[in-house]
Short mmCIF file of the C-alpha atoms (twelve columns), coordinates in Angstrom:
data_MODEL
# 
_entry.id   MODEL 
# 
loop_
_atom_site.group_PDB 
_atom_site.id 
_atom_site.type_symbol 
_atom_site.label_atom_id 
_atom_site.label_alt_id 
_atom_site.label_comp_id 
_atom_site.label_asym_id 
_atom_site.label_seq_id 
_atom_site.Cartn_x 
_atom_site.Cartn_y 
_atom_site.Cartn_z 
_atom_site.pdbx_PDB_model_num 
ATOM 1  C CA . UNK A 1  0.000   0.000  0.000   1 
ATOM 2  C CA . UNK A 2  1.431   3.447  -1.039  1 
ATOM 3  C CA . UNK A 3  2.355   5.604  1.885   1 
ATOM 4  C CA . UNK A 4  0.258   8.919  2.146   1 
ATOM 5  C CA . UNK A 5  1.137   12.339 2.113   1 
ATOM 6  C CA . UNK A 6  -0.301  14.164 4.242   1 
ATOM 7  C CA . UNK A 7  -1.844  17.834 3.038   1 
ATOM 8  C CA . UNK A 8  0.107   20.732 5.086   1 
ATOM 9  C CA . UNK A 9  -2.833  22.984 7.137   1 
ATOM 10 C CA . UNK A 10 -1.349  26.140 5.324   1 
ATOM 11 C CA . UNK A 11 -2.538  24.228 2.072   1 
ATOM 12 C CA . UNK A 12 -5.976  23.379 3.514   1 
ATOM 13 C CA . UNK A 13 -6.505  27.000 4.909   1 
ATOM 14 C CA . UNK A 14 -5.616  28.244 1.615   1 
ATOM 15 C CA . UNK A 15 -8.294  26.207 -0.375  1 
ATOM 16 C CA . UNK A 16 -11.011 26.866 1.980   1 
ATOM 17 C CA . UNK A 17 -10.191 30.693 1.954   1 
ATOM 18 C CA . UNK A 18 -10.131 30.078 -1.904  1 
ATOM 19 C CA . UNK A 19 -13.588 28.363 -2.120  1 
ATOM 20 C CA . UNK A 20 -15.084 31.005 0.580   1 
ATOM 21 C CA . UNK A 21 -13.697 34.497 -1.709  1 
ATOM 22 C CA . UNK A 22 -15.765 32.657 -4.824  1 
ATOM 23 C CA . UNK A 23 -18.854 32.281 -2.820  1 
ATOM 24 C CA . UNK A 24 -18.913 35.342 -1.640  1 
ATOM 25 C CA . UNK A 25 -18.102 36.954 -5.259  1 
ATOM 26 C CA . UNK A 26 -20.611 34.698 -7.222  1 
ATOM 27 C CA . UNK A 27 -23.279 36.296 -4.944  1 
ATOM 28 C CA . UNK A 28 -21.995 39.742 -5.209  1 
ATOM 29 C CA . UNK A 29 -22.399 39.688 -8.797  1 
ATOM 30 C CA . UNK A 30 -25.649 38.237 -8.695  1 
ATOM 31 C CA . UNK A 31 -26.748 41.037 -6.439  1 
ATOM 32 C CA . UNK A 32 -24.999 43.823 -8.718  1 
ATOM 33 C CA . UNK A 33 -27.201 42.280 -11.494 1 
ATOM 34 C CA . UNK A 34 -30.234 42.288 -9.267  1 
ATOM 35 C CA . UNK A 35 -29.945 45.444 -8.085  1 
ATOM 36 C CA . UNK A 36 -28.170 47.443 -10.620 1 
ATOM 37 C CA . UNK A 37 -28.582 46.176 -14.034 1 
ATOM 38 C CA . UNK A 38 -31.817 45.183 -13.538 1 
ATOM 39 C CA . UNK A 39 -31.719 41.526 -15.298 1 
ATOM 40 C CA . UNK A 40 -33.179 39.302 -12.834 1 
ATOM 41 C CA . UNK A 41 -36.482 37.996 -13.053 1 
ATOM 42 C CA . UNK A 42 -37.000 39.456 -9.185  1 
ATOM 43 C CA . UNK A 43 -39.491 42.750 -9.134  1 
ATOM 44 C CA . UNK A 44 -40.234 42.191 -12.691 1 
ATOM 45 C CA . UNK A 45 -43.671 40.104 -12.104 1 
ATOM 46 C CA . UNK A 46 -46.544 42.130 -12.908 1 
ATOM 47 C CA . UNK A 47 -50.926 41.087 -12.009 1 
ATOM 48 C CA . UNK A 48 -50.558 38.662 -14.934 1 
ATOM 49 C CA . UNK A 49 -47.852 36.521 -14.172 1 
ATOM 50 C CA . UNK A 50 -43.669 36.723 -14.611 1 
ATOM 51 C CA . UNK A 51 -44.792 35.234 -17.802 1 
ATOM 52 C CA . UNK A 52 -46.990 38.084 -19.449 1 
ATOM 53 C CA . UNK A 53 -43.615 40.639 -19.201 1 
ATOM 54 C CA . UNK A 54 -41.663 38.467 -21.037 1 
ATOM 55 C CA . UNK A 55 -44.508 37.675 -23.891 1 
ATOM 56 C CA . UNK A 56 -45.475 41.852 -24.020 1 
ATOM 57 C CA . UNK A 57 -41.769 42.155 -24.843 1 
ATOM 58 C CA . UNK A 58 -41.380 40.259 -28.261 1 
ATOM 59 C CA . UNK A 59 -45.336 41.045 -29.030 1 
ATOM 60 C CA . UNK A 60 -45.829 44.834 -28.382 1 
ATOM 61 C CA . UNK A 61 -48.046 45.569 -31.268 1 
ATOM 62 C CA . UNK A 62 -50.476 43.851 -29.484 1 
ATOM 63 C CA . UNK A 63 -52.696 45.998 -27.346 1 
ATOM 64 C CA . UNK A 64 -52.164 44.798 -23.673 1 
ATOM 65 C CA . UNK A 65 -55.053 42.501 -21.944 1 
ATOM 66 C CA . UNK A 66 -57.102 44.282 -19.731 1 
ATOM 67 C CA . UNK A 67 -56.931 42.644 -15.899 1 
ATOM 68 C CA . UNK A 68 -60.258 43.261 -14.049 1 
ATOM 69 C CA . UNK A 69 -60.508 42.590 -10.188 1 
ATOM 70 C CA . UNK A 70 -64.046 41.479 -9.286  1 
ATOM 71 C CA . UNK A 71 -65.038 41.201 -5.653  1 
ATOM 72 C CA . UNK A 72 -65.835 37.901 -3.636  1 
ATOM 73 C CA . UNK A 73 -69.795 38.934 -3.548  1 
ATOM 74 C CA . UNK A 74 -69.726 38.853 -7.597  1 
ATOM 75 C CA . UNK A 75 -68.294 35.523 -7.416  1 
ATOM 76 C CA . UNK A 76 -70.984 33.322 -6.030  1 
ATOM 77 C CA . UNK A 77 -73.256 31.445 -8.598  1 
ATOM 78 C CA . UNK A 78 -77.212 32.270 -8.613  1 
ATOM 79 C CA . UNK A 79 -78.038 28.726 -8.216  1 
ATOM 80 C CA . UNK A 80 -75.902 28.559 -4.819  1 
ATOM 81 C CA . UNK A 81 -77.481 31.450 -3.733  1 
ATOM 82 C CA . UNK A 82 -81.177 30.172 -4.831  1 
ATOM 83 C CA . UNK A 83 -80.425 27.145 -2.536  1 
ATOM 84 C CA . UNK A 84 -79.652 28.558 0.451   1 
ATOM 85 C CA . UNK A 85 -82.415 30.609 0.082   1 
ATOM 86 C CA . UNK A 86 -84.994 27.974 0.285   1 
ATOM 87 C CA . UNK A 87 -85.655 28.145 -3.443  1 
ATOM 88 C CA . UNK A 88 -86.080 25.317 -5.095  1 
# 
């Protein structure tokens, strides 16, 4: 069996500092992107869905959908309410 060298601590303090100072940049940039440049997908969601900014962007001759809110009380069918009633 082949003898073993062992890795000097310097060596092993050195790779971990190494592997630390590229985490730390990989989510610096991401956050410069983010924040600055304004190419992440965070913020950019509209009423419609992440999905509707990135469609209005390659069709914008297309007049935009209209979103309409309607309140609970609109949402209840007749017949539900007919029942409850005592209508039948």
């Amino acid at each position: 069996m082949p003898r073993k060298i062992p890795m000097p601590l310097w060596i092993q303090h050195l790779l971990v500092l190494f592997i630390v100072a590229a985490c730390v940049a990989f989510v610096a940039r991401q956050m410069v992107r983010t924040f600055r440049l304004k190419k992440s997908k965070l913020g950019a969601c509209c009423a419609k869905g992440c999905d509707a900014n990135d469609a209005g962007k390659t069709q914008a001759a297309q007049p935009a959908e209209r979103v309409v809110f309607m309140p609970v009380e609109m949402l209840t069918a007749s017949k539900r309410s007919g029942a409850e009633r005592g209508d039948r």
